[in-house]
MDAnalysis code that builds the backbone (N, CA, C; Angstrom):
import MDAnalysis as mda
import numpy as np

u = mda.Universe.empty(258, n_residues=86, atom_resindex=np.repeat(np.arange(86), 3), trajectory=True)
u.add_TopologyAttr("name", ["N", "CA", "C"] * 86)
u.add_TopologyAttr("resid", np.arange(1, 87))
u.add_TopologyAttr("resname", ["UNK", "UNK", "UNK", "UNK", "UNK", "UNK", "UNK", "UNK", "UNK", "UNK", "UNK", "UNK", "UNK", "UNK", "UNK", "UNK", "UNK", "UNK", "UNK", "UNK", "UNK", "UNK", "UNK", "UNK", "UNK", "UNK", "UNK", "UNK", "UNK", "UNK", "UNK", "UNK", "UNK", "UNK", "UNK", "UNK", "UNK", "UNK", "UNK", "UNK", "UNK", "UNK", "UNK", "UNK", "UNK", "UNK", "UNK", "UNK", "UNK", "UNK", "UNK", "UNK", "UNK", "UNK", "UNK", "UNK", "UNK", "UNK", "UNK", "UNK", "UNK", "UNK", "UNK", "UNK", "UNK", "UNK", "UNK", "UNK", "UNK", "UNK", "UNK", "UNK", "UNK", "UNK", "UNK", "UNK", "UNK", "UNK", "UNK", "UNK", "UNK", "UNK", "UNK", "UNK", "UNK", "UNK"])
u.atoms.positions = np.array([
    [-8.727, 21.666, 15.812],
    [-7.816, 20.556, 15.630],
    [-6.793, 20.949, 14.567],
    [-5.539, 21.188, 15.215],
    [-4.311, 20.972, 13.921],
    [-3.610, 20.046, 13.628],
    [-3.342, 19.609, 12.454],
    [-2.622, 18.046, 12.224],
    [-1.449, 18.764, 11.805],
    [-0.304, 18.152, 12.193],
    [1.049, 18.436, 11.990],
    [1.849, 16.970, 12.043],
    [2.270, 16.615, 11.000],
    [2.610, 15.122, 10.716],
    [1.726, 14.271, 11.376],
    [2.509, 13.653, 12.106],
    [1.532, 12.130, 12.641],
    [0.693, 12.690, 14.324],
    [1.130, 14.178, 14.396],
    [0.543, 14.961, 15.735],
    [-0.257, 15.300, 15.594],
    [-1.596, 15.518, 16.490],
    [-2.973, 16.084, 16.204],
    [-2.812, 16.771, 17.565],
    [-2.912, 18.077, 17.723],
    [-3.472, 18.667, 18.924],
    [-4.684, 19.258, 19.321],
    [-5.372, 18.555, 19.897],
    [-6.696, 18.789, 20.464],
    [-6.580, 19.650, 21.799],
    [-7.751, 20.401, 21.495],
    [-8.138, 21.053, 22.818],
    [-9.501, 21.688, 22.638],
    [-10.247, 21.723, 23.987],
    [-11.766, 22.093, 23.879],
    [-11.474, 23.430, 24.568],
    [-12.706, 24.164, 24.293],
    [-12.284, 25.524, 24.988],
    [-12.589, 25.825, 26.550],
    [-11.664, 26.062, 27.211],
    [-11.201, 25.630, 28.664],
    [-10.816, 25.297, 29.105],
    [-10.167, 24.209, 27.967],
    [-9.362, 22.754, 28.574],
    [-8.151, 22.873, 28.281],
    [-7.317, 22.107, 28.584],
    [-5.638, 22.114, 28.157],
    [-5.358, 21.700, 27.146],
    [-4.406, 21.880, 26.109],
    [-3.953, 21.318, 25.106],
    [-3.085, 20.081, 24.720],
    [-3.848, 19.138, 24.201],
    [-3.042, 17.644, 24.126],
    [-3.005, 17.156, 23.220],
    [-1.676, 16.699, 23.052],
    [-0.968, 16.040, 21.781],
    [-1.420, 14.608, 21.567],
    [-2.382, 14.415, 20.294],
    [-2.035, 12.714, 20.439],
    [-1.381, 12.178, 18.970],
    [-0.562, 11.162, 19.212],
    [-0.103, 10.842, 17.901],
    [-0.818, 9.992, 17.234],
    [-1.246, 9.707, 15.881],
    [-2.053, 9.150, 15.330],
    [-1.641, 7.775, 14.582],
    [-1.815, 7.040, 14.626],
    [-1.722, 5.506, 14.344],
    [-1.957, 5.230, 12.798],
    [-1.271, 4.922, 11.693],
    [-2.025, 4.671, 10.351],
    [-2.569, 2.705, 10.433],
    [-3.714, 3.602, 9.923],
    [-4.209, 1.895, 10.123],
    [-3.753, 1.410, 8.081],
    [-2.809, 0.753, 8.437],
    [-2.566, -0.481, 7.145],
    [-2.001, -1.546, 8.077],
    [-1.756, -2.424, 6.657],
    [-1.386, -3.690, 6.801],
    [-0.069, -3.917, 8.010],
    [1.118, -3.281, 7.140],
    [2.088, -3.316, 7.830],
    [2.113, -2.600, 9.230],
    [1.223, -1.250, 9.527],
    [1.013, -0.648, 10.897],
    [0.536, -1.852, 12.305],
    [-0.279, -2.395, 11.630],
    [-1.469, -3.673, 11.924],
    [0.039, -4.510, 12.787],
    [1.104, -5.067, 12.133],
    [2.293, -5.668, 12.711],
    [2.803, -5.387, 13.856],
    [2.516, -4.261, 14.165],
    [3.238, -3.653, 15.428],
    [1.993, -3.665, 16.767],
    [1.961, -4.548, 16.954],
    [0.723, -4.924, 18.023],
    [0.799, -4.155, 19.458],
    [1.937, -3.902, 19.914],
    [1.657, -3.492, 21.099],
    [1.790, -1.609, 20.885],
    [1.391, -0.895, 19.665],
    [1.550, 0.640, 19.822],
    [-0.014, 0.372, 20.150],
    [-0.575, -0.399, 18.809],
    [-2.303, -0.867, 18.687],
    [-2.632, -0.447, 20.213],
    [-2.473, -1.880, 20.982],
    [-2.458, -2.133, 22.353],
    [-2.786, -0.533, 24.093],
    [-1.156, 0.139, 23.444],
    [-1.223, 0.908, 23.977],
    [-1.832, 1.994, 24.190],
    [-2.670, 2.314, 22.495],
    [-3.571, 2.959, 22.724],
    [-4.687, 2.546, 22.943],
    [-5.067, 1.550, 23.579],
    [-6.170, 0.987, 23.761],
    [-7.306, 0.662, 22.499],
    [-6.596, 0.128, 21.808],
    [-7.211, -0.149, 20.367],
    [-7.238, -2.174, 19.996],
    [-8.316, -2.135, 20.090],
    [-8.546, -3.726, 19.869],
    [-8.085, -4.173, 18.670],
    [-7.377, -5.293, 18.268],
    [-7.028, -5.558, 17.114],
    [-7.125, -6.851, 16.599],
    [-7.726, -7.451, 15.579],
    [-8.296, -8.746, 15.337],
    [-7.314, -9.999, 15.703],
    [-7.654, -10.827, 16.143],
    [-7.266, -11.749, 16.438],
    [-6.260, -12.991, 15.850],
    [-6.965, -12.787, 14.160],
    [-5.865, -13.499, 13.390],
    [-5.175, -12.832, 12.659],
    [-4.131, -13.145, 11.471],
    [-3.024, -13.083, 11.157],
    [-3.822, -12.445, 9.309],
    [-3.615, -11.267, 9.216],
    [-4.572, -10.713, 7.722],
    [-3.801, -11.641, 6.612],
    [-2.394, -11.474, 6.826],
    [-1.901, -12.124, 5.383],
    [-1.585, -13.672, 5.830],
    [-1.892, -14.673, 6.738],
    [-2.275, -15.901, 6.521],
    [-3.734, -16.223, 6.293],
    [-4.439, -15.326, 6.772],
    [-6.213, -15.492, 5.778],
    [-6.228, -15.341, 4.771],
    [-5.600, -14.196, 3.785],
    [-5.743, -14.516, 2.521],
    [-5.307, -15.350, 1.787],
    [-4.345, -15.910, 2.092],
    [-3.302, -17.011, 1.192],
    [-4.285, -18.043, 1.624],
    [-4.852, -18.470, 2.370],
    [-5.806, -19.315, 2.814],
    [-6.809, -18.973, 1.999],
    [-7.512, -17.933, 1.939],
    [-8.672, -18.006, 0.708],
    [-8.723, -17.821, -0.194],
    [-7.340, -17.217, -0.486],
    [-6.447, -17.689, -2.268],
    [-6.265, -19.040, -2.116],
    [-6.145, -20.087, -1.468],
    [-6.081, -21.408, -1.933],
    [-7.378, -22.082, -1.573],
    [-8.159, -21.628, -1.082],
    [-9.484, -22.602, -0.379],
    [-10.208, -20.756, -0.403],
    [-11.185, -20.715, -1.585],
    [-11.726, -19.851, -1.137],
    [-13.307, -20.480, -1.212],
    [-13.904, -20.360, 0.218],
    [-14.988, -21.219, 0.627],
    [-16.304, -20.227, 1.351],
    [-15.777, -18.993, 1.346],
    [-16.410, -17.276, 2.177],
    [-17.532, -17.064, 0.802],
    [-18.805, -17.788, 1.553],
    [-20.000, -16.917, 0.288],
    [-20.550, -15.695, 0.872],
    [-20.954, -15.047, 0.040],
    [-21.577, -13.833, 0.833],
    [-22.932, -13.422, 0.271],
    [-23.834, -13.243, 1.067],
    [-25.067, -13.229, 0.679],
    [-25.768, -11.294, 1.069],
    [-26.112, -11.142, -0.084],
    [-26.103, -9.494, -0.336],
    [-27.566, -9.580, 0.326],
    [-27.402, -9.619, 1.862],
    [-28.465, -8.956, 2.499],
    [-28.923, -7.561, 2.870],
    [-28.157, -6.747, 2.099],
    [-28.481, -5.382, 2.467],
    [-27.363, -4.583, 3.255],
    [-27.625, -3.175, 3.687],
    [-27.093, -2.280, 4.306],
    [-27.243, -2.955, 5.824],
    [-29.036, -3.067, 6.514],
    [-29.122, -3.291, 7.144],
    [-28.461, -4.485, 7.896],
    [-28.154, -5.536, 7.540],
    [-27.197, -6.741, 7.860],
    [-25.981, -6.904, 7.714],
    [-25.206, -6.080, 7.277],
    [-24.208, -5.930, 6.975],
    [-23.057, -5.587, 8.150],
    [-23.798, -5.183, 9.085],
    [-22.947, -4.777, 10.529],
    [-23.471, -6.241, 11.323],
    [-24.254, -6.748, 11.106],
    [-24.419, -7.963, 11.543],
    [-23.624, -9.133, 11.452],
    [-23.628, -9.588, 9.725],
    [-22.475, -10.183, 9.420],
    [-20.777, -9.723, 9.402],
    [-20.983, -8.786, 9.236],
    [-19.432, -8.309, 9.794],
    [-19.135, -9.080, 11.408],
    [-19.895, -8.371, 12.288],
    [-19.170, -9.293, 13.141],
    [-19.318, -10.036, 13.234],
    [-20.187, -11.545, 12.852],
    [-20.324, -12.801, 13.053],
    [-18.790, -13.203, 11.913],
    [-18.260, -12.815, 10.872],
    [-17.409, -12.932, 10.351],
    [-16.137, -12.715, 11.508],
    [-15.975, -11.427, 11.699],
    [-15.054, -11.051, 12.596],
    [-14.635, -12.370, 14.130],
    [-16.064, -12.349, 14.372],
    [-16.050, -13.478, 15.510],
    [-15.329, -15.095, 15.056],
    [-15.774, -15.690, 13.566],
    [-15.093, -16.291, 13.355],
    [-13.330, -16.238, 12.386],
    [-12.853, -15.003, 12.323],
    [-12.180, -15.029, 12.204],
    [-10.883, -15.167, 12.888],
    [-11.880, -14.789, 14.091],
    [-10.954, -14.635, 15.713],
    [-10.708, -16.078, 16.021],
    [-12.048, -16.734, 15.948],
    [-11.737, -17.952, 16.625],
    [-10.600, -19.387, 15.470],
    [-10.527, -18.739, 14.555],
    [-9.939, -19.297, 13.836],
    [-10.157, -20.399, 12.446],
    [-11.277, -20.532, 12.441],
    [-12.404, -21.739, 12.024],
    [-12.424, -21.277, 10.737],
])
């Protein structure tokens, strides 16, 4: 694998050589929904900087230090309601 700016060219041995361009995941990248899209990359449902101003004014998110193990658990039950909006 060589990275050359935002180009990565992959190739396995046998196979052909292919360019893919690489996506920076921040905030402002996050804005541009349909590159996300095109690469077939799922992208959360709500709006990052109207959630925080929301839990800068109502912050109501407890979090309960269940471990490593739960932690991929509550992530997405978070995620799920972040989607749905609630």
């Amino acid at each position: 694998m060589k990275i050359r700016s935002n180009l990565i060219s992959l190739s396995r041995k046998g196979q052909t050589q292919k360019n893919v361009r690489m996506l920076s995941l921040t905030r402002e990248a996050l804005k541009n929904k349909a590159v996300w899209e095109k690469a077939g990359i799922k992208l959360p449902k709500f709006e990052h900087d109207e959630m925080m101003l929301n839990t800068r004014e109502n912050p109501t998110w407890v979090h309960f230090g269940a471990g490593n193990i739960f932690r991929a658990f509550i992530a997405m039950l978070q995620q799920e309601l972040l989607n749905l909006g609630s």
